[in-house]
KOLLUM-862021 format. One record per residue: residue number from 1; residue in one letter; x, y, z of N, C-alpha, C in turn. Coordinates in nm, 2 decimals, always signed. Layout:
<recs>
   num   residu      nc1      nc2      nc3     cac1     cac2     cac3      cc1      cc2      cc3
   NUM        A        X        Y        Z        X        Y        Z        X        Y        Z
...
</recs>
This chain:
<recs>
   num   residu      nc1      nc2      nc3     cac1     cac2     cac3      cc1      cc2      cc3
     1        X    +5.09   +12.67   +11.90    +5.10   +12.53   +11.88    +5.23   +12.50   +11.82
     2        X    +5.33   +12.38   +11.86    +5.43   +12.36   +11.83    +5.46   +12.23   +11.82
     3        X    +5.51   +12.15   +11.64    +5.50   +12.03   +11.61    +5.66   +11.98   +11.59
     4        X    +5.69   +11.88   +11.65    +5.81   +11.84   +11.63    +5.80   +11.71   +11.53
     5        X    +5.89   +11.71   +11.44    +5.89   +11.55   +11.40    +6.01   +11.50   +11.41
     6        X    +6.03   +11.34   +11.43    +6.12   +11.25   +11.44    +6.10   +11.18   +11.35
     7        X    +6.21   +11.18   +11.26    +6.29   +11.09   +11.17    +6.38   +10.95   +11.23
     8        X    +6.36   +10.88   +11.15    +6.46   +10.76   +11.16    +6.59   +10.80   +11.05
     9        X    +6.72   +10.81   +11.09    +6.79   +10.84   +11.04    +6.83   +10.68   +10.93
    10        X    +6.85   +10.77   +10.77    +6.87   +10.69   +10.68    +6.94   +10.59   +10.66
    11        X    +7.05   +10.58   +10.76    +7.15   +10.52   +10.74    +7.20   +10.45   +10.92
    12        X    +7.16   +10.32   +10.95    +7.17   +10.31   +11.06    +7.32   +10.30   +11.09
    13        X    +7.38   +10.26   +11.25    +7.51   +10.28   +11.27    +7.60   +10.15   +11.22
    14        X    +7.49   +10.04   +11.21    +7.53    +9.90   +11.13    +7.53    +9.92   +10.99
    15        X    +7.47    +9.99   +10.93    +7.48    +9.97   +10.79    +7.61   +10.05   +10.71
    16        X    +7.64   +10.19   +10.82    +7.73   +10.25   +10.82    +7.86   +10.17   +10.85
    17        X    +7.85   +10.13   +10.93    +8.01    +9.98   +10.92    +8.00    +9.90   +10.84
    18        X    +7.88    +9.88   +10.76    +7.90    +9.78   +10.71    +7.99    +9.84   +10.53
    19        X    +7.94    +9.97   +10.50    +7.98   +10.04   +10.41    +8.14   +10.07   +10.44
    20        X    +8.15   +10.11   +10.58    +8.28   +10.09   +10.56    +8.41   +10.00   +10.55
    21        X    +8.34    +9.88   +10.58    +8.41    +9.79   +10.57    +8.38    +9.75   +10.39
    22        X    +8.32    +9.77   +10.33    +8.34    +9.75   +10.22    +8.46    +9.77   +10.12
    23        X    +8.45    +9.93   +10.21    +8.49   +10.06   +10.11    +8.66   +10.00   +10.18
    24        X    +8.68    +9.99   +10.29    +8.84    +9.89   +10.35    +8.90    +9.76   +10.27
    25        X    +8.77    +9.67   +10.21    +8.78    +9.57   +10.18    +8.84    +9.59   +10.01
    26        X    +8.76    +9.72    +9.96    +8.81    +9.68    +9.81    +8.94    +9.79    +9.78
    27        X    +8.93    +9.85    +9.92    +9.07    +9.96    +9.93    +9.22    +9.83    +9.92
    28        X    +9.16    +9.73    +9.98    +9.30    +9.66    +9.96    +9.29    +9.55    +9.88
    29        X    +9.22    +9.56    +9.76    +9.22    +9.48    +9.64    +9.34    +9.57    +9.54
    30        X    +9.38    +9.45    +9.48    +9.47    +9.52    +9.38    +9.35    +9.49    +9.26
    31        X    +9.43    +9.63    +9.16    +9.32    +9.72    +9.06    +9.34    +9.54    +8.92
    32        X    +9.48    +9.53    +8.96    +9.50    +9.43    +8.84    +9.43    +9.32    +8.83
    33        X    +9.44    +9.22    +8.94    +9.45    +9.06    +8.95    +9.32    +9.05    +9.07
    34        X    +9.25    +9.19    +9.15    +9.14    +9.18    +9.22    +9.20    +9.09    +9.35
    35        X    +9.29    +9.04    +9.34    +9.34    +9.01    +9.48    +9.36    +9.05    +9.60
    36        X    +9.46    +9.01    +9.70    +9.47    +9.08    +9.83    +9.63    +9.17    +9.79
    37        X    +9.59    +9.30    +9.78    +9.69    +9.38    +9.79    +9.85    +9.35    +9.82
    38        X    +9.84    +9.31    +9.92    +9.98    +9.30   +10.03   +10.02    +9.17    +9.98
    39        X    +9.91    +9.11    +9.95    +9.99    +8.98    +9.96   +10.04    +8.97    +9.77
    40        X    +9.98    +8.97    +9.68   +10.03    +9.03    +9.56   +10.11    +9.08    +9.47
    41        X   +10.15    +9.21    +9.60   +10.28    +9.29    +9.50   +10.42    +9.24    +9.64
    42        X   +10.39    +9.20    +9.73   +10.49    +9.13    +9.85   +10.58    +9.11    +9.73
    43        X   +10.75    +9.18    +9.74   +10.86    +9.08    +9.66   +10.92    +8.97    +9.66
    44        X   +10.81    +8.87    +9.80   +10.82    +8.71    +9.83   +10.77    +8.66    +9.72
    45        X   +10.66    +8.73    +9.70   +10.53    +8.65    +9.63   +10.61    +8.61    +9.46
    46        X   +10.71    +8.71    +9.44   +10.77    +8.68    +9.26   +10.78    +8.53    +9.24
    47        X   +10.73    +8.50    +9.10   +10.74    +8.35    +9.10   +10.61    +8.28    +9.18
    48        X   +10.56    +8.31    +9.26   +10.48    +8.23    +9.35   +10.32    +8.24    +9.33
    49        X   +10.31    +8.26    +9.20   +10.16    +8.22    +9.17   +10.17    +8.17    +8.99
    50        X   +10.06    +8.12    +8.97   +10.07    +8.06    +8.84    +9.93    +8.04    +8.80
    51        X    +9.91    +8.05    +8.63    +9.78    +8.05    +8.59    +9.75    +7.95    +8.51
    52        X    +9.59    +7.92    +8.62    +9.56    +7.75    +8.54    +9.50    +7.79    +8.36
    53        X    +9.50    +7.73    +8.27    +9.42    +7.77    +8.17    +9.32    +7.79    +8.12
    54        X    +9.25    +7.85    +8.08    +9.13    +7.96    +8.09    +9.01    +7.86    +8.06
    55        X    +8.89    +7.87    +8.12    +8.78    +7.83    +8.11    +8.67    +7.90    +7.96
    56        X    +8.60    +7.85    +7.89    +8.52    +7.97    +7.78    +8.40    +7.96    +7.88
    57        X    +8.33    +8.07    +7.86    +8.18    +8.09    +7.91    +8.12    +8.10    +7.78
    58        X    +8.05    +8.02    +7.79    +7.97    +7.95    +7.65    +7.83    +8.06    +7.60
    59        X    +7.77    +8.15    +7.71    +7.70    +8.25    +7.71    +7.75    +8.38    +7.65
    60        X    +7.88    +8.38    +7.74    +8.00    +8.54    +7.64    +7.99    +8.52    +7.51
    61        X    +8.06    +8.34    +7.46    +8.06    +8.33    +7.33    +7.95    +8.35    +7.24
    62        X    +7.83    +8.31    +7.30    +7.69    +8.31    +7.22    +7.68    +8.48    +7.16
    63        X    +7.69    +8.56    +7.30    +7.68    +8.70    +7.27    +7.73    +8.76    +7.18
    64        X    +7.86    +8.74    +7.23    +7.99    +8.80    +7.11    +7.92    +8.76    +6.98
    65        X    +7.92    +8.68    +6.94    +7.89    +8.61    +6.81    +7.79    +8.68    +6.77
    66        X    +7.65    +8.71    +6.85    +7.51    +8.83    +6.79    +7.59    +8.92    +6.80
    67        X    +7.67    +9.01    +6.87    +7.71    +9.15    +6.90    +7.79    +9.15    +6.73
    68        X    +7.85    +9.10    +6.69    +7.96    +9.09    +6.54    +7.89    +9.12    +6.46
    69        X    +7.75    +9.07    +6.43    +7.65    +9.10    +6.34    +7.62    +9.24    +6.34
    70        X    +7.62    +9.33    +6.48    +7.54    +9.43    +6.46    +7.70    +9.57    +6.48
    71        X    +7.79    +9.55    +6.44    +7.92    +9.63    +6.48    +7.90    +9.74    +6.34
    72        X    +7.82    +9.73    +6.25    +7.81    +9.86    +6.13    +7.67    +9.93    +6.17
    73        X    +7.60    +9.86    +6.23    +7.47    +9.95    +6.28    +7.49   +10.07    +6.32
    74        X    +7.43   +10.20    +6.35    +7.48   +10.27    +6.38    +7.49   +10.29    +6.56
    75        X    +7.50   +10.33    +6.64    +7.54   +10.31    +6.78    +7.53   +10.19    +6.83
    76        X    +7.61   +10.11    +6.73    +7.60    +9.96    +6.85    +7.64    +9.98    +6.99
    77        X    +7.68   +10.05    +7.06    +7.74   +10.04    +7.19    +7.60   +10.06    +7.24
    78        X    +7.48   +10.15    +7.22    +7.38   +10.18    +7.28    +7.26   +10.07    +7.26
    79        X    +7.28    +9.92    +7.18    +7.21    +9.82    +7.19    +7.26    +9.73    +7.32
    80        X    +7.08    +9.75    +7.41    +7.10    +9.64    +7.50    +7.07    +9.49    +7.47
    81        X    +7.15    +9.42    +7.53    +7.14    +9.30    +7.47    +7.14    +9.21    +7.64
    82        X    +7.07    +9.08    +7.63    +7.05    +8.97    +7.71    +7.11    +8.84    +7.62
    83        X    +7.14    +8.75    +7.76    +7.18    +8.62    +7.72    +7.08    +8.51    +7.78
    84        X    +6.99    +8.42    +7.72    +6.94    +8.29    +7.77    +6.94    +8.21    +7.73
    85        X    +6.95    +8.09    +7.84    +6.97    +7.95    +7.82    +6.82    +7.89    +7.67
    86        X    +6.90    +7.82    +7.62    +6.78    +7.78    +7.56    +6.72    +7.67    +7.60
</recs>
């Protein structure tokens, strides 16, 4: 007696393009500004962008502010912490 099995393979041939195109997509992000590579460090581009002034996230701030209280605890890095709306 002799039993064969068929697998569905893990990873379809769509899902596989789709990983590659990811893995293309953040290949041409620059590491700095998360932008488009080329267009970025271009020596056209010098001078040719500008930064509007920064927004606060009112949630970071809430955090930060409990995280300050707990900075002499001992492993604060290893307290998880959440943010919610009240």
């Amino acid at each position: 007696m002799r039993s064969v099995t068929t697998r569905e393979p893990e990873w379809s041939d769509e899902d596989v393009a789709w990983l590659l195109a990811l893995a293309e997509y953040r290949d041409r992000r620059c590491p700095s500004c998360g932008g488009d590579l080329e267009e970025c460090t271009a020596p056209e581009a010098e001078g040719g962008f500008e930064v509007p002034p920064p927004m606060r996230c009112h949630a970071k701030t809430a955090l930060e502010i409990a995280q300050a209280e707990y900075t002499d605890t001992p492993q604060p890095g290893a307290l998880l912490w959440r943010v919610k709306r009240r």
